[in-house]
C-alpha positions in Angstrom: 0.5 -25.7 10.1 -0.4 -23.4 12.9 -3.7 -24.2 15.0 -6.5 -21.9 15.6 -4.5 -20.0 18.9 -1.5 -19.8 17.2 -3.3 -18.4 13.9 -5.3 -15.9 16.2 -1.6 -14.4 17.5 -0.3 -14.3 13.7 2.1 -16.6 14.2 3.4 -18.8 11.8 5.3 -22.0 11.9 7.2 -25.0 10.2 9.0 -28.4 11.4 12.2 -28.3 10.6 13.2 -31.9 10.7 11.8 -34.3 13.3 12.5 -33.0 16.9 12.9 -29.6 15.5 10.4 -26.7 14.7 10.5 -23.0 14.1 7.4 -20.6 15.0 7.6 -16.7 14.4 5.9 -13.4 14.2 5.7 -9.8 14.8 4.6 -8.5 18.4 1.2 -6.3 17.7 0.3 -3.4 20.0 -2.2 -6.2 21.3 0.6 -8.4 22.4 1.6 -5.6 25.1 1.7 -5.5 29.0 0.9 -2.7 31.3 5.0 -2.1 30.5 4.7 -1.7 26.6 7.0 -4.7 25.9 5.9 -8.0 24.7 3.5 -10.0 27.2 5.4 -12.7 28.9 2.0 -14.7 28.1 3.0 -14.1 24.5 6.5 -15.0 24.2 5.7 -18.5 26.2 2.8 -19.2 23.5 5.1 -18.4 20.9 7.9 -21.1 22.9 5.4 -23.6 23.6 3.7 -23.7 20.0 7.4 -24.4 18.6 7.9 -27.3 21.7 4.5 -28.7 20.7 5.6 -28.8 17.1 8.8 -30.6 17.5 7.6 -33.2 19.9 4.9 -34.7 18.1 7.3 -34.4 14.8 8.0 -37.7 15.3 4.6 -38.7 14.4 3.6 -40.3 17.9 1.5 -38.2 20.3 3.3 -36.2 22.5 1.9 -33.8 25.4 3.6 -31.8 27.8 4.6 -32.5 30.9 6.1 -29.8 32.9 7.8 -26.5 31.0 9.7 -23.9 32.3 10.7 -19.8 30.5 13.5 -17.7 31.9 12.8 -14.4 30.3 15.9 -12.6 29.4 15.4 -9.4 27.7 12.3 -7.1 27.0 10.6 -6.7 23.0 9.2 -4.3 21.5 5.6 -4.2 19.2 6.6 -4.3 15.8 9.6 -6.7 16.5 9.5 -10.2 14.9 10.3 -12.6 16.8 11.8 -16.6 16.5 11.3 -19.5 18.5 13.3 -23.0 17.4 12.4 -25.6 19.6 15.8 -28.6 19.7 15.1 -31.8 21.2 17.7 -32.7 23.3 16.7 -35.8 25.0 13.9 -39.0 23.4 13.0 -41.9 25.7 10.0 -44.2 24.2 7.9 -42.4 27.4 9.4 -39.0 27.5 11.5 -36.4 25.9 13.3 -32.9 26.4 13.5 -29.8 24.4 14.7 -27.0 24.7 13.4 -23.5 22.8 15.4 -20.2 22.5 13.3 -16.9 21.6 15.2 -14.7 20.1 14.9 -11.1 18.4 16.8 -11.0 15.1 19.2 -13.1 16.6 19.6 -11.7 20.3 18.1 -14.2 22.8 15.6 -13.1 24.4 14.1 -16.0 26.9 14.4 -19.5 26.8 12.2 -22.5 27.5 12.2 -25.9 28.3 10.0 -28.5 28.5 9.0 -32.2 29.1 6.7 -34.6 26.9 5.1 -37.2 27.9 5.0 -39.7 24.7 2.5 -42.2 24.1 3.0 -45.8 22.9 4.1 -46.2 19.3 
């Protein structure tokens, strides 16, 4: 389900129902910053793969708009981590989701972001 980025970052995926998705994986040695915890580049890609999923779920073309990632707490390589993207607002123009990372089950950032949708 994943595309070739997402497959390149081992992370795997699956929509959930429409306006929902799931993405996960494990943070690799190569998913590090200077600090040792998980790249902030990594956990957004892991967000935004999981908001791209669940806005075009709906089987109408959907690409983003503006997005947002409040990063909460640090990860760790070799921790798996979980993004579920929720759509909380569809117009027939735009929509709004919301995604929270989290490491077995602590939150650990959150994202939001707006679609543009195209015509039906």
């Amino acid at each position: 389900m994943g595309d070739p980025f997402m497959n390149a970052l081992g992370l795997e995926a699956e929509i959930l129902e429409p306006g929902r998705a799931r993405v996960w994986g494990w943070v690799r040695p190569e998913h590090l910053n200077r600090h040792g915890t998980a790249h902030g580049g990594f956990l957004y890609t892991l967000a935004d793969a999981a908001f791209a999923l669940a806005s075009n779920s709906h089987g109408v073309r959907a690409v983003a708009l503006s997005t947002h990632m409040e990063y909460l707490r640090p990860v760790q390589a070799g921790e798996r981590v979980e993004a579920v993207a929720e759509e909380i607002y569809r117009g027939r123009r735009a929509a709004l989701y919301r995604v929270e990372v989290r490491r077995d089950g602590e939150l650990v950032a959150v994202f939001t972001g707006w679609v543009h949708r195209f015509a039906e």
